[in-house]
N, C-alpha and C positions, 0 to 999 in steps of 0.2 A: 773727326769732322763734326759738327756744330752744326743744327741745321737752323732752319727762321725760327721758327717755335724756343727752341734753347737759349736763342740769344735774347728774343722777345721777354722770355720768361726770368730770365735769370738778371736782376738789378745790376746794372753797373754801376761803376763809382760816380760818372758823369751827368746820368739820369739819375733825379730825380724818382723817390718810391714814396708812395701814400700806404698807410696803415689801413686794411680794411678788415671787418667784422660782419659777417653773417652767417646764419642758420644754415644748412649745407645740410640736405637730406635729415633734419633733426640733431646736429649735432654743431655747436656754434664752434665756429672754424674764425682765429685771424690771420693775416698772412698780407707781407707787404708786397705793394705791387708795383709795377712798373704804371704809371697812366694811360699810356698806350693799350697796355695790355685787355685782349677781351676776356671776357667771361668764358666762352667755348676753350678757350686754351690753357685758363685758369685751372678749368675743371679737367679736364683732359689732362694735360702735363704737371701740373700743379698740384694736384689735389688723388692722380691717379683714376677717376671715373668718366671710364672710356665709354660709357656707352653713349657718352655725346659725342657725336660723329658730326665731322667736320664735310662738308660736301660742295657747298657753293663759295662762301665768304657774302654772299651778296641777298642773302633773305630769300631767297629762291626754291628753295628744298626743304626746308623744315628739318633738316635730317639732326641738327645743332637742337632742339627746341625742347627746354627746360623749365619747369614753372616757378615764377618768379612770384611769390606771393599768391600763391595760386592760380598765376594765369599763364597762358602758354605764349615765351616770348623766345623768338631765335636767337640764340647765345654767340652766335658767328659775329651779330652786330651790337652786342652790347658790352659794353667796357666793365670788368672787372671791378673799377672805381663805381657801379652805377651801382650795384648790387649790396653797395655797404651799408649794412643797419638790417637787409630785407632777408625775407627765407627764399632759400633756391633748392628745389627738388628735381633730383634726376630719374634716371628710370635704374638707376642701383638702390635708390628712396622708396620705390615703390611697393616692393614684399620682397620674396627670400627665396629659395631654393623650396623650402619648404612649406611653406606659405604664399600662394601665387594671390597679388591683387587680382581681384575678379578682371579687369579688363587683360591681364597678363594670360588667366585660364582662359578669356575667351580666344583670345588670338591661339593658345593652342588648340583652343578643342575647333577651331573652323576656320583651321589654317589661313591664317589672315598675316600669312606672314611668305617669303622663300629667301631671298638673300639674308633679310633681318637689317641693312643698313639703314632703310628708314623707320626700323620700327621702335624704335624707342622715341623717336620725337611722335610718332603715332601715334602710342600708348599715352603718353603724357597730354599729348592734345584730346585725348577721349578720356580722360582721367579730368580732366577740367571740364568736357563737355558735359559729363554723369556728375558731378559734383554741384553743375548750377542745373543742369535739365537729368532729372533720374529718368525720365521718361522718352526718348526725344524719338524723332520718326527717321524714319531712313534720309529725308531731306538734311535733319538737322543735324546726323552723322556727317554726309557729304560735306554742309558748309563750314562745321566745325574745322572737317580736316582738308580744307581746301588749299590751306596754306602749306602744307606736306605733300612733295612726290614721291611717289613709286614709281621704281622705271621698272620692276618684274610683273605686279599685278594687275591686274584690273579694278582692282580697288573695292568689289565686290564681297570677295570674302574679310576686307577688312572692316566691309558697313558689317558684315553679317556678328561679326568679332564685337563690337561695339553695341551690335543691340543685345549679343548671348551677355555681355557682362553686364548691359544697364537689367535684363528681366532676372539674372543672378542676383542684383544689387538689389532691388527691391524684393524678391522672393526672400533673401537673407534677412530685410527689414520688418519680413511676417506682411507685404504688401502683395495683391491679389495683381498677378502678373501679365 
Protein backbone atom coordinates (compact mmCIF):
# COMPACT_ATOMS: atom_id res chain seq x y z
CA UNK A 1 0.00 0.00 0.00
CA UNK A 2 1.01 3.50 -1.22
CA UNK A 3 0.41 6.16 1.12
CA UNK A 4 -0.26 10.42 0.15
CA UNK A 5 3.35 11.11 0.66
CA UNK A 6 4.46 8.15 -2.10
CA UNK A 7 2.23 9.01 -4.59
CA UNK A 8 2.74 12.94 -4.00
CA UNK A 9 6.46 12.17 -4.30
CA UNK A 10 7.00 9.93 -6.81
CA UNK A 11 6.55 11.78 -10.62
CA UNK A 12 3.91 10.20 -12.83
CA UNK A 13 3.87 10.03 -16.41
CA UNK A 14 0.87 12.35 -16.44
CA UNK A 15 2.13 15.18 -14.14
CA UNK A 16 4.26 17.21 -15.09
CA UNK A 17 8.06 17.46 -13.08
CA UNK A 18 10.31 20.68 -12.69
CA UNK A 19 14.13 20.21 -12.36
CA UNK A 20 15.23 21.84 -9.09
CA UNK A 21 18.75 22.71 -7.56
CA UNK A 22 19.55 23.84 -4.18
CA UNK A 23 22.11 23.78 -1.29
CA UNK A 24 20.59 21.25 1.13
CA UNK A 25 22.37 21.39 4.57
CA UNK A 26 25.69 22.44 2.37
CA UNK A 27 25.58 20.14 -0.04
CA UNK A 28 24.03 20.99 -3.63
CA UNK A 29 21.29 18.46 -4.26
CA UNK A 30 19.07 18.43 -7.80
CA UNK A 31 16.11 16.38 -8.01
CA UNK A 32 13.06 16.58 -10.04
CA UNK A 33 9.76 17.35 -8.55
CA UNK A 34 6.46 17.12 -8.90
CA UNK A 35 4.91 21.15 -8.61
CA UNK A 36 2.55 20.32 -6.12
CA UNK A 37 5.05 18.81 -4.05
CA UNK A 38 6.23 20.80 -0.64
CA UNK A 39 9.38 21.25 0.71
CA UNK A 40 8.44 19.32 4.21
CA UNK A 41 7.94 16.17 2.11
CA UNK A 42 10.82 16.75 -0.17
CA UNK A 43 12.99 16.66 2.59
CA UNK A 44 11.44 14.06 4.61
CA UNK A 45 10.78 11.28 1.87
CA UNK A 46 12.82 12.59 -0.73
CA UNK A 47 15.97 13.50 0.63
CA UNK A 48 15.66 11.02 3.79
CA UNK A 49 15.95 14.08 6.71
CA UNK A 50 13.47 13.27 9.13
CA UNK A 51 14.00 15.65 11.61
CA UNK A 52 11.62 17.83 9.81
CA UNK A 53 8.51 16.81 11.34
CA UNK A 54 5.43 17.18 9.78
CA UNK A 55 2.62 18.21 12.46
CA UNK A 56 -0.08 20.71 11.25
CA UNK A 57 0.15 21.06 7.23
CA UNK A 58 -1.29 24.48 7.96
CA UNK A 59 1.79 26.84 9.52
CA UNK A 60 0.49 26.25 12.89
CA UNK A 61 3.36 24.28 14.76
CA UNK A 62 6.55 25.24 13.53
CA UNK A 63 7.26 21.56 14.05
CA UNK A 64 8.15 21.61 9.74
CA UNK A 65 10.48 24.76 10.17
CA UNK A 66 13.71 24.85 8.18
CA UNK A 67 15.99 27.81 7.32
CA UNK A 68 15.79 28.88 4.05
CA UNK A 69 18.48 31.20 3.37
CA UNK A 70 18.98 31.67 6.65
CA UNK A 71 15.66 32.53 7.84
CA UNK A 72 13.22 30.29 9.54
CA UNK A 73 10.40 29.45 7.20
CA UNK A 74 7.65 26.35 7.79
CA UNK A 75 8.36 23.73 4.99
CA UNK A 76 4.61 22.25 5.54
CA UNK A 77 3.69 25.39 3.22
CA UNK A 78 6.32 25.95 0.92
CA UNK A 79 6.60 24.11 -2.53
CA UNK A 80 9.62 22.18 -3.30
CA UNK A 81 9.64 24.33 -6.62
CA UNK A 82 10.16 27.73 -4.33
CA UNK A 83 13.38 26.51 -2.88
CA UNK A 84 15.23 26.11 -6.33
CA UNK A 85 18.42 28.20 -6.75
CA UNK A 86 18.20 28.80 -2.44
CA UNK A 87 20.13 27.16 0.63
CA UNK A 88 17.88 25.03 2.87
CA UNK A 89 19.13 23.99 6.30
CA UNK A 90 17.79 21.42 8.57
CA UNK A 91 18.49 20.46 11.93
CA UNK A 92 20.62 17.20 10.38
CA UNK A 93 22.63 20.80 8.96
CA UNK A 94 23.33 21.90 12.24
CA UNK A 95 26.48 19.80 14.02
CA UNK A 96 27.19 16.11 14.42
CA UNK A 97 27.05 13.62 17.09
CA UNK A 98 30.13 14.77 17.88
CA UNK A 99 30.18 18.24 17.60
CA UNK A 100 26.90 19.62 19.15
CA UNK A 101 25.95 23.42 17.70
CA UNK A 102 25.98 25.51 20.68
CA UNK A 103 22.14 25.97 20.56
CA UNK A 104 21.84 21.80 20.23
CA UNK A 105 24.31 21.74 23.78
CA UNK A 106 22.14 24.21 25.12
CA UNK A 107 19.01 22.39 24.92
CA UNK A 108 20.78 19.42 26.40
CA UNK A 109 22.43 20.91 29.09
CA UNK A 110 18.78 22.71 30.33
CA UNK A 111 16.57 20.30 29.05
CA UNK A 112 14.73 22.37 26.95
CA UNK A 113 13.48 19.67 25.36
CA UNK A 114 10.91 16.06 26.42
CA UNK A 115 9.19 14.60 23.41
CA UNK A 116 11.80 16.28 20.97
CA UNK A 117 8.92 16.51 18.13
CA UNK A 118 9.09 20.09 18.17
CA UNK A 119 12.53 20.66 18.63
CA UNK A 120 14.21 20.77 15.76
CA UNK A 121 12.05 23.52 14.21
CA UNK A 122 13.00 25.10 17.72
CA UNK A 123 16.57 24.85 17.42
CA UNK A 124 16.65 26.12 13.89
CA UNK A 125 14.26 29.18 14.91
CA UNK A 126 17.06 30.06 17.65
CA UNK A 127 19.77 29.21 15.32
CA UNK A 128 18.45 32.31 13.10
CA UNK A 129 17.49 34.30 16.29
CA UNK A 130 21.66 34.11 17.63
CA UNK A 131 22.85 34.62 14.18
CA UNK A 132 21.02 38.23 13.67
CA UNK A 133 20.75 39.06 17.85
CA UNK A 134 24.10 37.12 19.62
CA UNK A 135 22.71 38.96 22.39
CA UNK A 136 18.85 38.83 22.76
CA UNK A 137 16.73 39.13 26.21
CA UNK A 138 14.47 36.58 27.28
CA UNK A 139 11.64 38.64 25.44
CA UNK A 140 13.43 38.31 22.29
CA UNK A 141 13.86 34.33 22.76
CA UNK A 142 9.79 34.20 23.23
CA UNK A 143 8.98 36.36 20.11
CA UNK A 144 11.53 34.62 17.94
CA UNK A 145 9.88 31.26 18.74
CA UNK A 146 6.47 32.28 18.93
CA UNK A 147 5.70 30.68 15.82
CA UNK A 148 6.76 26.97 17.28
CA UNK A 149 4.37 24.86 19.65
CA UNK A 150 5.11 22.73 22.37
CA UNK A 151 2.49 20.77 23.68
CA UNK A 152 5.08 19.07 26.71
CA UNK A 153 6.62 22.28 27.96
CA UNK A 154 6.28 25.29 29.26
CA UNK A 155 8.59 26.67 27.05
CA UNK A 156 10.68 27.88 30.01
CA UNK A 157 13.41 25.75 29.83
CA UNK A 158 13.66 26.14 26.15
CA UNK A 159 14.15 30.27 26.72
CA UNK A 160 16.68 29.17 29.18
CA UNK A 161 18.29 26.65 26.33
CA UNK A 162 18.48 29.64 23.93
CA UNK A 163 20.20 32.06 26.19
CA UNK A 164 22.87 29.00 27.57
CA UNK A 165 23.75 28.75 23.84
CA UNK A 166 23.69 32.69 22.81
CA UNK A 167 26.23 33.42 26.29
CA UNK A 168 28.25 30.01 24.85
CA UNK A 169 28.22 31.84 21.51
CA UNK A 170 29.74 34.87 22.41
CA UNK A 171 32.03 33.43 25.29
CA UNK A 172 33.40 31.09 22.17
CA UNK A 173 33.89 34.67 20.28
CA UNK A 174 36.33 35.68 23.31
CA UNK A 175 33.08 38.26 24.19
CA UNK A 176 32.69 39.38 27.80
CA UNK A 177 29.38 37.28 28.61
Amino acid sequence: MTSLYDEVQTPTDDVPTRRVTMTVNGEKRTVDVEPRLLLAHLLRQGMQLTGTHVGCDTTSCGACTVLFDGRPVKSCTMLAVQADGHDVETVEGMGSASELHPVQEGFKEEHGLQCGYCTPGMMLASKALLERNPDPTEDDVRWALSGNLCRCTGYQNIVKSVLWAAEKMRADRGEDA
